[in-house]
C-alpha positions in Angstrom: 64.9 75.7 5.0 63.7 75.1 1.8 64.5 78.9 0.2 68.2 78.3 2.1 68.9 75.0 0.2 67.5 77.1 -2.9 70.1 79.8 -2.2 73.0 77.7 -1.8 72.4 75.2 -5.2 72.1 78.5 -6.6 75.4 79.7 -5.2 76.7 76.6 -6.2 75.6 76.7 -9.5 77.4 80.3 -10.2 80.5 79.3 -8.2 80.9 76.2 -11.1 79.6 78.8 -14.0 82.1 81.4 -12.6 84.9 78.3 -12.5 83.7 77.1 -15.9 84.3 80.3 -17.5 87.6 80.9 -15.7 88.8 77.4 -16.9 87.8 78.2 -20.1 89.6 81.8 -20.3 92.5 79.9 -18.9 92.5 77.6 -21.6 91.9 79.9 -23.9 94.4 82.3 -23.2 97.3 79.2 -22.6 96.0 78.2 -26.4 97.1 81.4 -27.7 100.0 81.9 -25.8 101.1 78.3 -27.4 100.0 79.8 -30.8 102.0 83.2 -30.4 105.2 80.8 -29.7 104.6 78.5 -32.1 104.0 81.6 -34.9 107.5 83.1 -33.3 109.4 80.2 -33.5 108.3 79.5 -37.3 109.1 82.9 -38.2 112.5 82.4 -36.3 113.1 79.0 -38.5 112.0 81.1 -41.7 114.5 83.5 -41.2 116.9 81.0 -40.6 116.6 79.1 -43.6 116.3 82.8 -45.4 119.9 83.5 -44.1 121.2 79.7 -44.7 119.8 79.9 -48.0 121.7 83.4 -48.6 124.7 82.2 -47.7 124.3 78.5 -49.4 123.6 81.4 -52.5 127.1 83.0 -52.7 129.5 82.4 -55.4 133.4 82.7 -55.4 134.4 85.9 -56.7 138.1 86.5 -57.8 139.6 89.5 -56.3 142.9 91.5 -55.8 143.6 89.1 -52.5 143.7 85.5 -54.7 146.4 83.7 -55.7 145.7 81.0 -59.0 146.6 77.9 -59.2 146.7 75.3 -62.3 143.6 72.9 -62.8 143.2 70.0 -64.6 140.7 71.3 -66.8 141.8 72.1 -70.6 138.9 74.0 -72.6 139.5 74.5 -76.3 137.4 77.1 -77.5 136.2 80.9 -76.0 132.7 79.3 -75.1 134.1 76.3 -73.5 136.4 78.5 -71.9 134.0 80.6 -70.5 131.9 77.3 -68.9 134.8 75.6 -67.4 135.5 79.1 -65.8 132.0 79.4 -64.7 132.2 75.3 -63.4 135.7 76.3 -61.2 134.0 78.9 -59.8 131.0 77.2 -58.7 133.7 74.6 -57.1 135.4 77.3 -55.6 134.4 78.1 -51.7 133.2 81.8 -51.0 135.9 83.5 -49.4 138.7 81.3 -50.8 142.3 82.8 -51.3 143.3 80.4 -54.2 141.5 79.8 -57.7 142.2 76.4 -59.7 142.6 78.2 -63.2 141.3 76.3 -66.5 144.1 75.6 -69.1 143.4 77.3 -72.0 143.2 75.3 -74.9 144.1 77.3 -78.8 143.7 75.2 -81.6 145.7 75.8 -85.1 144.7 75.1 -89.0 147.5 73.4 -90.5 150.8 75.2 -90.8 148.9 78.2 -89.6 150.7 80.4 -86.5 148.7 83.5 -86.5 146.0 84.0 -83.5 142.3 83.4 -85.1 139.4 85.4 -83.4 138.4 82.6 -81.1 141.7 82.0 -80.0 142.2 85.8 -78.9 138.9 85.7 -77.2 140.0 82.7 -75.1 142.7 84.1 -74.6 141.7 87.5 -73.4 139.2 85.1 -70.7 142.1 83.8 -69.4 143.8 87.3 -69.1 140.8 88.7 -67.6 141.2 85.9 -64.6 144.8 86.6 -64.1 144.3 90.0 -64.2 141.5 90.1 -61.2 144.0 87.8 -59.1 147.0 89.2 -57.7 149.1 89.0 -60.2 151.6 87.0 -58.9 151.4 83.4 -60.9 153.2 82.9 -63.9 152.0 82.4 -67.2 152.8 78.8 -69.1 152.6 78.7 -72.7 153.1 75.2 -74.1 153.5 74.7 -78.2 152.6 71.2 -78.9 154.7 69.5 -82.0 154.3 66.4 -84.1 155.9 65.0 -87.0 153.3 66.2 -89.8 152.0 65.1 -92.7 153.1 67.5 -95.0 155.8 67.9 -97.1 159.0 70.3 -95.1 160.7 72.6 -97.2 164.0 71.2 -98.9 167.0 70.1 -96.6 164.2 70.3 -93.2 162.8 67.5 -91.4 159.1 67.0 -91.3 159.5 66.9 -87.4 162.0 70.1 -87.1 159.1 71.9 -89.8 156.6 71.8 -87.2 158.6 72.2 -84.0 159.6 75.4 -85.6 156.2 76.1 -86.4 155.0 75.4 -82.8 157.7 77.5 -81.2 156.4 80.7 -83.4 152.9 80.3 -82.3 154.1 80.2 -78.6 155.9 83.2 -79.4 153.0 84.8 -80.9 150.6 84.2 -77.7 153.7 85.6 -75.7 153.9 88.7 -77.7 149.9 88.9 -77.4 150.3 89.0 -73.7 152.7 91.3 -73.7 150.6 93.6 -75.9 148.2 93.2 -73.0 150.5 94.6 -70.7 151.3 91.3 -69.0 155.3 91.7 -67.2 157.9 89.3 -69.0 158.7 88.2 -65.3 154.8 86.4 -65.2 155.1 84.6 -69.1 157.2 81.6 -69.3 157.1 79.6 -72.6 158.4 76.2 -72.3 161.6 75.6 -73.7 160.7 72.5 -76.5 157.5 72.1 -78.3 155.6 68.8 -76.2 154.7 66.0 -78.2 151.2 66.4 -79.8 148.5 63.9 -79.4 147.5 62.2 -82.6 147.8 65.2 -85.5 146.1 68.5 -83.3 147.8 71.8 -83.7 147.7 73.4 -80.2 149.0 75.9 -78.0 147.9 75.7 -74.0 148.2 78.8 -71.8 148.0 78.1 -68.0 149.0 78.5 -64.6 152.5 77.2 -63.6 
């Protein structure tokens, strides 16, 4: 009786060893299982994010399929050109079909109509954006007059002096476009000179 009570405790013993160690591979195998998810779904978030932060990543790009429009913006300079550009674009949503073009801004020494270096420059940024659109928007050059400072010429008003200067150095920028290959169809120049602010000598070229 004794060796029979012996045998089962022992058999008892091995039947909860037996169940301990199946618990335990249970365990064990349901903790890595919930690991192997948990790595899967992490990897599945990273890539995600990866994609979401490729797409957050594109930029507008002009292409043959965009139309412009006119912005706000005026930037005086070929630099300052160049980072309003770079700003509209950055405002612009990938895959747009219309592009809010900068005006550019062309600055004059006094009673001087020729086209200084910078002013080419700025203006051959602003070409370079009309010519990557379609092609279709027209071209606004505005001459800005005031009534000077200076001395006209003899039987000329101060204020018909410098309207008549303004109106050469629209022509000039129209003739520099057309140089360029730009259609007389796309350049308009507006008909009088606009009324300058304070004493600045100025031409604009934009989008109408």
């Amino acid at each position: 009786m004794k060796l029979y009570n012996i045998i089962k405790v022992a058999a008892l013993a091995a039947l909860v060893v037996v169940g301990a160690t199946s618990c335990q591979s249970k365990k064990k195998k349901a903790a890595e299982e919930a690991a192997k998810a948990a790595a899967e779904e992490a990897a599945r978030q990273k890539a995600a994010e990866e994609e979401a932060a490729k797409l957050a990543a594109r930029t507008f790009e002009l292409s043959e399929d965009v139309t412009l429009e006119a912005s706000e913006t005026v930037a005086e300079g070929a630099e300052a050109y160049r980072q309003a550009l770079e700003e509209a674009k950055k405002g612009t949503a990938f895959g747009s079909t219309s592009f809010a073009v900068p005006t550019a801004g062309l600055l004059y020494a006094d009673e001087q109509c020729g086209l200084s270096a910078d002013a080419k420059e700025t203006l051959q940024e602003f070409l370079n954006v009309w010519c990557a659109s379609d092609k279709k928007s027209v071209i606004l050059i505005e001459a800005y007059s005031n009534d000077g400072t200076k001395a006209a010429p003899e039987g000329c008003s101060k204020a018909d002096y410098n309207a008549a200067i303004a109106v050469e150095r629209a022509n000039l920028v129209k003739a520099w476009l057309f140089a360029k290959q730009v259609p007389a169809k796309n350049v308009k120049v507006a008909q009088n000179p606009r009324k300058a602010d304070g004493d600045q000598k100025r031409v604009n070229v934009s989008i109408q």
